[in-house]
C-alpha positions in Angstrom: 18.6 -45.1 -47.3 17.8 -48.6 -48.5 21.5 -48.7 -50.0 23.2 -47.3 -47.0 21.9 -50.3 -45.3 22.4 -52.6 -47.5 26.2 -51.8 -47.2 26.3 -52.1 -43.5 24.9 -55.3 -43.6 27.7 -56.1 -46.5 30.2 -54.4 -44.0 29.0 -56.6 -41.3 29.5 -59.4 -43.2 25.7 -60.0 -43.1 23.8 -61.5 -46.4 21.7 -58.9 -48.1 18.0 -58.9 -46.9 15.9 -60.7 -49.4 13.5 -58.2 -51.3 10.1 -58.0 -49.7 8.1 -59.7 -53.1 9.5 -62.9 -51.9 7.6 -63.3 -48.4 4.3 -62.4 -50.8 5.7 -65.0 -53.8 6.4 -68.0 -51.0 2.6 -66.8 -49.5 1.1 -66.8 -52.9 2.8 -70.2 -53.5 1.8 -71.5 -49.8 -2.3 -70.9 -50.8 -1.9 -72.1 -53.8 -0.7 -75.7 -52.1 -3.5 -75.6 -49.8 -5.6 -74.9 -52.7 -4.3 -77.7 -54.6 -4.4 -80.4 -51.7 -7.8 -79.4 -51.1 -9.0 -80.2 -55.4 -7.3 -83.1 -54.7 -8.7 -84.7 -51.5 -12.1 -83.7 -52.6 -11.8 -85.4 -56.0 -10.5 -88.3 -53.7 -13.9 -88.4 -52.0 -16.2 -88.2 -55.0 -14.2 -91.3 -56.4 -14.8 -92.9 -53.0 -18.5 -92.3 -53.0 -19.0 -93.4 -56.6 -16.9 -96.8 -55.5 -19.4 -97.1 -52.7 -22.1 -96.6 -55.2 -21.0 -99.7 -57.1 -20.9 -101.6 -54.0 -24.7 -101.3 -53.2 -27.4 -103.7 -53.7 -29.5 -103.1 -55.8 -32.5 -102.8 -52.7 -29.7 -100.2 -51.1 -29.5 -98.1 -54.4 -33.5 -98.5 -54.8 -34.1 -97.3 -51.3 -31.7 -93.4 -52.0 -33.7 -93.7 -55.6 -31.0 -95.1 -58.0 -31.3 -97.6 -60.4 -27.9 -99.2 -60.6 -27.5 -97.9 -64.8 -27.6 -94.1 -63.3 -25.1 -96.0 -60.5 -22.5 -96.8 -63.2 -23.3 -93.6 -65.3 -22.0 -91.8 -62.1 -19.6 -94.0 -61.7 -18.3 -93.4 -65.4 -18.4 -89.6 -64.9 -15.1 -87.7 -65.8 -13.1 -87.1 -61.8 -13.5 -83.0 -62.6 -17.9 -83.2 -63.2 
C-alpha cells in the first residue's frame, strides 16, 4: 500500500514523504547537540573555577585548605580530568 500512496502523492504533484528513519536520525542528532553543549559549558565552568583559584590569596586558599602549589596543579590539570 506504501507504493500506492506514494503515487498519489506523485499524481498530486506532492513530494514523496521522507522515510520515517529521518525524524529518528535528526532526533538522534538533536540529543547529541544538547549533549555536546552541555561537555562543553561544563568544561567552561571548571576552567572558570580553576581561574578563580589563581585569583585567591593565599589566606583565601588557606581558609578552603589549599596551598596555592595544589592551586596551580589544579590549575595545570588537562580541561577533560
Amino acid at each position: 500500500m506504501r507504493t500506492d500512496h506514494a503515487v498519489a502523492q506523485r499524481l498530486a504533484g506532492q513530494p514523496p514523504a521522507p522515510p520515517a528513519r529521518t525524524e529518528t536520525s535528526l532526533q538522534a542528532l538533536h540529543a547529541q547537540c544538547i549533549a555536546a553543549a552541555r561537555w562543553i559549558a561544563s568544561q567552561m565552568e571548571k576552567r572558570r573555577s580553576r581561574l578563580a583559584l589563581l585569583e585567591m590569596t593565599d589566606e583565601q586558599l588557606k581558609d578552603i585548605g589549599l596551598s596555592r602549589a595544589q592551586a596551580y596543579s589544579e590549575f595545570r590539570r588537562r580541561p577533560w580530568d
